[in-house]
TISE-259398 format. One record per residue: residue number from 1; x, y, z of N, C-alpha, C in turn. Coordinates in steps of 0.02 Angstrom, whole numbers. Each point is the difference from the previous one (the first is absolute). Example, Ala and Ser with C-alpha at 12.3 -4.5 7.8 and 13.67 -1.06 7.14 Angstrom:
REM residues 2
NODE   pos       nu       nv       nw      cau      cav      caw       cu       cv       cw
NODE     1      660     -284      390      -45       59        0       45       60        0
NODE     2      -18       53      -36       42       59        3      -39       55       37
REM end
This chain:
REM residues 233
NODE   pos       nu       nv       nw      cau      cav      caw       cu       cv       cw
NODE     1      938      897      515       17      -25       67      -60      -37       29
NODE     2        6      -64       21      -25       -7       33      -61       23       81
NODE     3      -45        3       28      -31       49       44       12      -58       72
NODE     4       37      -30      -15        0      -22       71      105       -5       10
NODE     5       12       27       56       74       -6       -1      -11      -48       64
NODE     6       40      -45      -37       37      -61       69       52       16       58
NODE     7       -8      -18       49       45       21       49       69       -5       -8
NODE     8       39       13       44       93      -10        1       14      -58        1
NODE     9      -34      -39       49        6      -77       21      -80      -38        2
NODE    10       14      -68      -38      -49      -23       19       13      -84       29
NODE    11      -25      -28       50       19      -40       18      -33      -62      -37
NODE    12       42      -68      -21      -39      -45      -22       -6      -69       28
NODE    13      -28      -27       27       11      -80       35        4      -58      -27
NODE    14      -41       -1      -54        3      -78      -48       79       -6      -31
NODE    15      -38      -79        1      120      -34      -19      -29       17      -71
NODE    16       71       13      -12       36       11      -62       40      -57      -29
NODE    17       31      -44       25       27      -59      -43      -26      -63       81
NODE    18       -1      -77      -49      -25      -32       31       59      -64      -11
NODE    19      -19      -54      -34       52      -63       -6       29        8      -41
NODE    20       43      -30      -11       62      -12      -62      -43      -20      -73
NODE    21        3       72      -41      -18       -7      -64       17      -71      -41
NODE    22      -29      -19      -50        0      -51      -39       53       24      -63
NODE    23       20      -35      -14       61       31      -51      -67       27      -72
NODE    24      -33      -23      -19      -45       30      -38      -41       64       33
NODE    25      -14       13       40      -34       49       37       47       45       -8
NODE    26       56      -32        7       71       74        2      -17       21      -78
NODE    27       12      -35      -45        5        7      -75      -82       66       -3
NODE    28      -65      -39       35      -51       32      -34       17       82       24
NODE    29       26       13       71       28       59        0       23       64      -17
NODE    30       75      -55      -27       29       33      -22       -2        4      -87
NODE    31      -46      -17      -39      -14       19      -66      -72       21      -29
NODE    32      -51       16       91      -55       -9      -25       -8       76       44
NODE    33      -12       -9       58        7       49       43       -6       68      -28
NODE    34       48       29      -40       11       70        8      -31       33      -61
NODE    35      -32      -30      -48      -39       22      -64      -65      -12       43
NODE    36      -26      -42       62      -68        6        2      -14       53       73
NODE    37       58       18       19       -1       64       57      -25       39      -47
NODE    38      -35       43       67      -36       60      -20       69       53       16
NODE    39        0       34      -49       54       59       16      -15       76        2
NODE    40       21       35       54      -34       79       26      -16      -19       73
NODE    41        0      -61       30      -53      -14       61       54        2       50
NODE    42       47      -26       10       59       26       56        5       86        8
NODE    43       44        9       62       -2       59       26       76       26      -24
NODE    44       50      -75      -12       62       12      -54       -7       32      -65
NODE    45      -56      -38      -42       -1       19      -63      -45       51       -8
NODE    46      -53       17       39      -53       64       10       -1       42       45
NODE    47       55       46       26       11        8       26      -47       79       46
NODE    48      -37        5      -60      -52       63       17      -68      -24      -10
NODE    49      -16      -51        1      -72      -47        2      -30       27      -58
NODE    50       19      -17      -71      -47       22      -37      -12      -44      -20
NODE    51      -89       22      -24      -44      -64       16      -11      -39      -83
NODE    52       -4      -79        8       29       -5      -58      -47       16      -56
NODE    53        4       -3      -70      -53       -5      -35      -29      -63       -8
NODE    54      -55      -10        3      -14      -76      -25      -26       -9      -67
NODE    55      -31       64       -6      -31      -11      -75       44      -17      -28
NODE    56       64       35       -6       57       -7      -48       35     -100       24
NODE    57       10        7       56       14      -58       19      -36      -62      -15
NODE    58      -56      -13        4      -37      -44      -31      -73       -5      -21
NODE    59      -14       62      -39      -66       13      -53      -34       11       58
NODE    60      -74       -5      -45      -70       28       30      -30      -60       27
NODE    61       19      -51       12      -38      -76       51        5       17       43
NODE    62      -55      -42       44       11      -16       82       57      -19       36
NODE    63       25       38       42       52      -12       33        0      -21       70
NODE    64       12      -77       14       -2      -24       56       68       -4       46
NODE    65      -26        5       79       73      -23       49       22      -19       28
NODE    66       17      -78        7       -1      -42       49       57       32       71
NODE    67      -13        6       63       40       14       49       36      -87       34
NODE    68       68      -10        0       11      -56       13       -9      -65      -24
NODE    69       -2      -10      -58      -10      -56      -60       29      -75       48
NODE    70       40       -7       37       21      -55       38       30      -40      -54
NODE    71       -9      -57      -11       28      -37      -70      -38       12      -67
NODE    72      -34       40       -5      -12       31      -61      -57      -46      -43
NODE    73      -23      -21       36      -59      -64      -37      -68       46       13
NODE    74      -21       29       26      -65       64      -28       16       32      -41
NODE    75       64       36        4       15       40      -69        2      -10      -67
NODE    76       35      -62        6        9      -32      -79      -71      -48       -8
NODE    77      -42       -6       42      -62      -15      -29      -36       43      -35
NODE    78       14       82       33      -52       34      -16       33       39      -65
NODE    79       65       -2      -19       16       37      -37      -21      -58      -69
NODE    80       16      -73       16      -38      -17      -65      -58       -6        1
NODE    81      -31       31       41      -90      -26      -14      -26       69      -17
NODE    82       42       62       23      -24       71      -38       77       14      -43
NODE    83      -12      -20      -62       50       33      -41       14       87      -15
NODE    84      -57        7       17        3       71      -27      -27       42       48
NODE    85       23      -26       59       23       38       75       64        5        2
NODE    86       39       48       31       49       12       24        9       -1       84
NODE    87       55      -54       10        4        3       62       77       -3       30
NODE    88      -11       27       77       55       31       22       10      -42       70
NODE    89       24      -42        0       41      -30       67       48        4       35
NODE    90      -18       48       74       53       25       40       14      -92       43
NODE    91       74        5       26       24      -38       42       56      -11       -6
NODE    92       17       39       89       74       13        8       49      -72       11
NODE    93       -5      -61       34       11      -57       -9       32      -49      -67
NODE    94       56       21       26       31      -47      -69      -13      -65      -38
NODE    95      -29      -36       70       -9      -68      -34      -62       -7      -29
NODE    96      -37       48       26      -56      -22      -57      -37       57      -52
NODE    97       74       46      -19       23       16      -37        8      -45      -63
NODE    98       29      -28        6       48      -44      -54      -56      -84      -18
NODE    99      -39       -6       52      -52      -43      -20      -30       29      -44
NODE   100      -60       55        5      -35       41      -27       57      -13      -87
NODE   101       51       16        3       21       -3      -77       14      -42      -22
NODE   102       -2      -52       38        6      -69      -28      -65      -24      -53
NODE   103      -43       19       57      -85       -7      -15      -14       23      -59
NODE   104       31       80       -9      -33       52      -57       47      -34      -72
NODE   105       50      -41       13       29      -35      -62      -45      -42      -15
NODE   106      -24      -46       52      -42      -44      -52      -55       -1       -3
NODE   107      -54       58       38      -45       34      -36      -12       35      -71
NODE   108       65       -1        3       25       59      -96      -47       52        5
NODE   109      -20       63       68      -27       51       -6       48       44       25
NODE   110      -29       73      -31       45       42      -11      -29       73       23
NODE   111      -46      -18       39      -62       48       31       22       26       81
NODE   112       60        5        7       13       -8       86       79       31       12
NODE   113      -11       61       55       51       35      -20       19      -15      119
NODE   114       45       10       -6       27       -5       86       45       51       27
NODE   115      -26       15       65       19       42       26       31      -60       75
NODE   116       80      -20      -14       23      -29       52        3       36       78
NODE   117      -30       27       22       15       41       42      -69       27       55
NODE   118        2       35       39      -48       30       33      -50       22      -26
NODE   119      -55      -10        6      -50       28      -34       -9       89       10
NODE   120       14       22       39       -5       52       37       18       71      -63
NODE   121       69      -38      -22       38       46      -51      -26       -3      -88
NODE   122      -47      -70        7      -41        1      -76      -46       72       17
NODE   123      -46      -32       51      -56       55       23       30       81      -17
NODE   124       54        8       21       26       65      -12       -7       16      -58
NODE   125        9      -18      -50       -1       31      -71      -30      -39      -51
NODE   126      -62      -32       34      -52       -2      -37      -47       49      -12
NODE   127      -26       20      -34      -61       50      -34      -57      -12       62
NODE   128      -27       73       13      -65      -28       30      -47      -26      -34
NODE   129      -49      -47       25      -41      -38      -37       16      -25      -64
NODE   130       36      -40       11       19      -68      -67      -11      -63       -5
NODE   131       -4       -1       61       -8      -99       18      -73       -1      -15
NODE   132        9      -68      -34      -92      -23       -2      -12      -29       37
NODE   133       54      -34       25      -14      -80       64       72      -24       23
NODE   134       -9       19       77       51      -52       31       -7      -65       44
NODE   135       61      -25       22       -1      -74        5       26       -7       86
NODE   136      -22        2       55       52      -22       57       -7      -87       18
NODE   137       19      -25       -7      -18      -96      -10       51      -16       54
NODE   138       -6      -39       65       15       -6       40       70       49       17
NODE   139       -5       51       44       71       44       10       14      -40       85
NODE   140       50       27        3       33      -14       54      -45       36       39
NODE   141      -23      -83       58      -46       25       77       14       33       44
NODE   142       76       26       14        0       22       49       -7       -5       60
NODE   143      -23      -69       22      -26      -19       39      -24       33       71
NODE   144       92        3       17        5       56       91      -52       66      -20
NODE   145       -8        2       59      -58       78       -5       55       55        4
NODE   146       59        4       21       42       49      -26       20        7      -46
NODE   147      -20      -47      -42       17        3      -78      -63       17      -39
NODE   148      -32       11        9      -70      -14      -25        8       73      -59
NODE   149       40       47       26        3       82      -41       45      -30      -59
NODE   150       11      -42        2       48      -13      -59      -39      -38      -88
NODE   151      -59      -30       46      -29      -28      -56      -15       72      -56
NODE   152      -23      -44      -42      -17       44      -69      -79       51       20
NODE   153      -46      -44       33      -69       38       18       16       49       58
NODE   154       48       56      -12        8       54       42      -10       51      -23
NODE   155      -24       60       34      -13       55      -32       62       28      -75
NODE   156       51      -11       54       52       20      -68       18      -38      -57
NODE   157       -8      -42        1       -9      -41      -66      -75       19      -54
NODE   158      -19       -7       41      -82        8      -14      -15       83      -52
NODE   159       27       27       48       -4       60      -35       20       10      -58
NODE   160       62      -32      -23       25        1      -55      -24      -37      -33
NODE   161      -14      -42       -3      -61      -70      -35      -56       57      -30
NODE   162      -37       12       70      -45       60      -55       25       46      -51
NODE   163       37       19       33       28       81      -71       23      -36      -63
NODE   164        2      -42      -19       37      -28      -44      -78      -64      -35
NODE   165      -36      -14       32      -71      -28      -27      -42       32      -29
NODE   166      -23      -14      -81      -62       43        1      -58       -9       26
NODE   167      -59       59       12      -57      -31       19      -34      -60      -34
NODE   168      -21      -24       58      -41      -68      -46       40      -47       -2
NODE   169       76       -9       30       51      -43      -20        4      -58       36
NODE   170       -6      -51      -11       -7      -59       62       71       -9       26
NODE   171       -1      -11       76       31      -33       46        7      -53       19
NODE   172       44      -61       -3      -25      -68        2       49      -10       64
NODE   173      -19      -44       61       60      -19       70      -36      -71       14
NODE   174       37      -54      -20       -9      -63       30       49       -7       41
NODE   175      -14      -24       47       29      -45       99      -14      -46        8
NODE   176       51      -21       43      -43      -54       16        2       14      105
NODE   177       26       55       14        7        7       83      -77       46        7
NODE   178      -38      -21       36      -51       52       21       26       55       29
NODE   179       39        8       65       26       69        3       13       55      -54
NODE   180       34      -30      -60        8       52      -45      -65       21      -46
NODE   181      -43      -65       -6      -58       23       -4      -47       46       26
NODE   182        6       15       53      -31       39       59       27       68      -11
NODE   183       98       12       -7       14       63      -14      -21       29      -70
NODE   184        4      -49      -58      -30       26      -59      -65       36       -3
NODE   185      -66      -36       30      -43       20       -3       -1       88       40
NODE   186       35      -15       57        5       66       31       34       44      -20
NODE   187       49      -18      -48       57       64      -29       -1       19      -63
NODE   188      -43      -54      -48       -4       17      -64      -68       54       -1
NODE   189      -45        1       13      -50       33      -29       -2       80       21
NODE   190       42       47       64       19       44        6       29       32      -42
NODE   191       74      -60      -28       29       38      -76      -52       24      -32
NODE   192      -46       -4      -14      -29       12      -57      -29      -46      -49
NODE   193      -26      -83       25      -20      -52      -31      -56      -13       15
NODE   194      -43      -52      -27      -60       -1       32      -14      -93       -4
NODE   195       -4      -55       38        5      -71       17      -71       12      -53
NODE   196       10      -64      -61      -30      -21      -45      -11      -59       12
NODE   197       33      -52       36      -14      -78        5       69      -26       48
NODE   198      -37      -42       42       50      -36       40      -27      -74       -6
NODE   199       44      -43      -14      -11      -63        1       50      -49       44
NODE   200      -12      -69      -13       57      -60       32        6      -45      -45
NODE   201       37      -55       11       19      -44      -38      -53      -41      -32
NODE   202       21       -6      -70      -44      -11      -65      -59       56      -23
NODE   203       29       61       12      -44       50      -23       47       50      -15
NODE   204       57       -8      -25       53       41      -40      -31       52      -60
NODE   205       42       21       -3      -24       48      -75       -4      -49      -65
NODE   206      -24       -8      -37      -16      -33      -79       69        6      -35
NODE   207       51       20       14       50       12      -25       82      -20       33
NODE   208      -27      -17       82       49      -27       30       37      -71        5
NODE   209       75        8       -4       32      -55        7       47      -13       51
NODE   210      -30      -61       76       41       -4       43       78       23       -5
NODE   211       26       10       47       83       14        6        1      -47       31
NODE   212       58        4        8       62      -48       33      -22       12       82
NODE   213       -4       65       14        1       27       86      -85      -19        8
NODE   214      -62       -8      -39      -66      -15       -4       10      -83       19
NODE   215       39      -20      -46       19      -85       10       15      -14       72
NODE   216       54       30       38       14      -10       36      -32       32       82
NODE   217      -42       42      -28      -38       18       39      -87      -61       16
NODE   218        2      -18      -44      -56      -60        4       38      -77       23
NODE   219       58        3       -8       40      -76       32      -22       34       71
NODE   220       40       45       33       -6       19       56      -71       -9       24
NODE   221      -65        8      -12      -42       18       35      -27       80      -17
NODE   222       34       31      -43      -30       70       25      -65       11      -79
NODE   223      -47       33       36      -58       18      -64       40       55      -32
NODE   224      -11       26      -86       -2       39      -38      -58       38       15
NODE   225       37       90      -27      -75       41       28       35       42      -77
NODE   226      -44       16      -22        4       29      -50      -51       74      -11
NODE   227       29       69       18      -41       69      -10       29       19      -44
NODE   228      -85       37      -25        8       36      -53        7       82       12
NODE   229        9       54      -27       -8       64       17        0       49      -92
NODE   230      -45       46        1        1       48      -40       40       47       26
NODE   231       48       51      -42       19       59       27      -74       42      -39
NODE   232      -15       49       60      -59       49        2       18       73      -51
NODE   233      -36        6        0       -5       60      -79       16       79       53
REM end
């Protein structure tokens, strides 16, 4: 069993379907979709949170986790540039769902497993300390200050981020809103992290590749901020 039990209800705000699928997007879907779900991670099909195996699930490599992949262009960079990483991309959003598998076709990698859905319910029945490295790459700002508990840098998210990181495990959160910059710095390092490097635009990680929401965040006017974080031993 799992050591953390999830509540009765949990509330979620991000959209779930967006414009009218592409008749190929429908196809990548519906023949691609359900061999690269992670299965055990719903509260339908797991219904007593047991936590999954990973060893058995995918060997003794590094296991990475992107939270919110958006159109799936960090992921499928990173899954072909570490072959022999395993990685796990939550995002409940259909449409860029079905991008993301568009992408992973003509990448031809096979390193990347998805959890369509809330992140909340992966966290549940993941192993403590497994992750080597996760990914938050522009999440939804939130903007209103009554919304602000909803972002991802909240204690309750956070918490689970840790239990599920090993020590030593990097944290990666590029923005481009300073406010959320401001709550990161203040909400991440309580979890249990410790700020390794904060930078701005053209001082990315050695390994980063703009998105789509980075793109469009520099048409606009807005700077890239890019923190780093260790989870602490």
């Amino acid at each position: 069993m799992s050591d953390i039990s999830p509540p009765e209800r949990r509330n979620f705000y991000g959209r779930v379907h967006g414009k009218t699928l592409r008749a190929s997007q429908k196809s990548y879907l519906a023949e691609d979709l359900d061999h690269l779900t992670l299965s055990g991670v719903t509260v339908a099909d797991n219904p007593d949170r047991v936590a999954l195996d990973v060893k058995a699930l995918f060997g003794d490599g590094p296991l990475w986790l992107e939270v919110g992949f958006g159109g799936g262009e960090h992921l499928v960079h990173m899954a072909a540039r570490y072959r022999d990483v395993t990685l796990i991309g939550c995002e409940p959003f259909v449409n860029g769902i079905a991008m993301l598998l568009g992408k992973l076709r003509a990448a031809e990698v096979d390193n990347v497993h998805i959890h369509p859905g809330d992140v909340r319910d992966l966290f549940d029945v993941l192993p403590v300390a497994c992750l080597d490295k996760a990914f938050l790459n522009y999440p939804d700002p939130w903007p209103k200050a009554r919304h602000h508990r909803r972002r991802f840098v909240t204690p309750g998210y956070l918490a689970l981020l840790a239990r599920v990181m090993k020590p030593g495990a990097e944290f990666r959160v590029a923005t481009d809103i300073p406010d959320y910059v401001r709550q990161t710095l203040e909400e991440v390092p309580p979890a249990g992290f410790d700020l390794i490097a904060q930078t701005g635009q053209g001082q990315a990680w050695e390994d980063w590749i703009s998105t789509r929401y980075e793109q469009k965040a520099l048409r606009e006017g807005r700077d890239p901020h890019y923190l780093t974080f260790r989870r602490q031993a």
